[in-house]
C-alpha positions in Angstrom: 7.9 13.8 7.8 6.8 10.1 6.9 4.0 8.5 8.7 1.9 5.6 7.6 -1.5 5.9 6.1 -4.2 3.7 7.8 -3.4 0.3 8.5 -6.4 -0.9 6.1 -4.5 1.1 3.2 -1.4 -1.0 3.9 -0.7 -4.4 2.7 1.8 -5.2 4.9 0.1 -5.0 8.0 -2.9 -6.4 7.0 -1.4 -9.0 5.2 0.7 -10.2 8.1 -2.0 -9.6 10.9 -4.0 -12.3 9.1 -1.2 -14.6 8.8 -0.5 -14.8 12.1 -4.3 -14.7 13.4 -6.8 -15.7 10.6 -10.5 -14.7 11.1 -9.9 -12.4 14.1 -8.9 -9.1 14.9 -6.0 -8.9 16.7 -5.6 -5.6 19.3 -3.7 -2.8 18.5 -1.0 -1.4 20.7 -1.3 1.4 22.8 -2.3 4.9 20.9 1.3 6.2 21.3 2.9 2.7 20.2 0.5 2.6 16.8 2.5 3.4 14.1 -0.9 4.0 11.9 -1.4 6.7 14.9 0.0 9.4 12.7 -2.5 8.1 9.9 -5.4 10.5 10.0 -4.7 14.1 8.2 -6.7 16.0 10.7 -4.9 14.9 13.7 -1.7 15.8 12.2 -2.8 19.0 11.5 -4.1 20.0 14.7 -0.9 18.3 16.2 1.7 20.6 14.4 -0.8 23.8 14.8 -0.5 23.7 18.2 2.9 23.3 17.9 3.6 26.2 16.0 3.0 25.0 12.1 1.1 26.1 10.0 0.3 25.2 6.1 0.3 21.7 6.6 0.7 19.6 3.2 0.3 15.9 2.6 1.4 14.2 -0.5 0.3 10.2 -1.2 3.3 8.2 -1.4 2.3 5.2 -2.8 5.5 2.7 -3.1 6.4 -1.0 -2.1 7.7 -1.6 1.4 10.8 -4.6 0.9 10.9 -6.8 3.7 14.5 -8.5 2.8 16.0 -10.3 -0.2 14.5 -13.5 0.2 11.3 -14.7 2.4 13.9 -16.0 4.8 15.5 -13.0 5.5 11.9 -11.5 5.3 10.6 -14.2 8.2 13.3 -13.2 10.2 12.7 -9.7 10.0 9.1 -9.6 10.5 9.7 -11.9 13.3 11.4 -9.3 14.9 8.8 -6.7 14.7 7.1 -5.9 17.8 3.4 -6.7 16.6 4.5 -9.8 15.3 5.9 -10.8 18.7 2.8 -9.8 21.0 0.9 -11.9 18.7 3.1 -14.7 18.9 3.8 -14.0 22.5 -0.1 -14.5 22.9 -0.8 -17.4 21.5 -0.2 -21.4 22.2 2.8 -23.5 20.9 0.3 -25.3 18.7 -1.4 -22.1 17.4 2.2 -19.8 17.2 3.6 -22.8 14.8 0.7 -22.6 12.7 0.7 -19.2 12.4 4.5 -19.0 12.0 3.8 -22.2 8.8 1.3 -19.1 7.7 3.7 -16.3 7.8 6.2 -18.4 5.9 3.9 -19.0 3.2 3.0 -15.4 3.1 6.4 -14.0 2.7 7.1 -16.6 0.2 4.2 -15.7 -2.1 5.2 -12.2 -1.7 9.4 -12.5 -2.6 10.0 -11.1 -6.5 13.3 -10.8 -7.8 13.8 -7.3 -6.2 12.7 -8.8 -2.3 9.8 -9.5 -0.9 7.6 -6.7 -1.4 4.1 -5.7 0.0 1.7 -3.0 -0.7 2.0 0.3 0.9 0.5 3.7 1.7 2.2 6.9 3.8 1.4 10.6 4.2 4.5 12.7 3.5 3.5 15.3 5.6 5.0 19.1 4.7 4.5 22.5 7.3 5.6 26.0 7.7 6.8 27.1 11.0 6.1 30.7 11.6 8.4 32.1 14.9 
């Protein structure tokens, strides 16, 4: 399987949490909504031992994560991600336009001529089952 390093190794998400809410931390979802929850090799290794796995393997993929072929297809798209929303969702009309203005800018710095690309960091994660 593929699951996400630690949010801190990935550009994306840390990158678009401080557009939308510079200078403060904003607060993660619920432990079984994080997608980072998956992040932490020892966790994952006790998860699939008890379920039956054993020689548990994880590989660093290191590649870029494309958001869309232009920042406005990448605005809308990260506009439809759920931790973009409860942020937004959170804030005022004053604050949610500036940090939309920020997110904007963001995906704009960030569009090359493949998309608009960001840092990022996964685990793919290899086991054995034994029955």
């Amino acid at each position: 399987m593929l699951v996400w390093q630690s949010q801190h190794r990935n550009e994306w998400a840390t990158a678009i949490d401080a557009a939308l809410s510079p200078g403060k931390p904003t607060p993660g979802p619920a432990h079984g909504a994080n997608p980072f929850s998956l992040a932490q090799p020892a966790e994952v290794e006790s998860i699939l031992g008890a379920a039956g796995f054993s020689d548990v393997g994880f590989e660093d993929v290191h590649e870029p994560v494309f958001y869309g072929p232009d920042a406005e297809s990448a605005y809308e798209i990260v506009c439809s991600m759920s931790m973009t929303r409860d942020v937004l969702s959170r804030l005022g009309t004053s604050e949610a336009r500036s940090a939309r203005a920020r997110l904007r800018r963001l995906l704009a710095d960030h569009e090359t001529s493949q998309g608009v690309a960001f840092d990022s960091r996964a685990w793919l994660v290899t086991a054995k089952r034994v029955d």
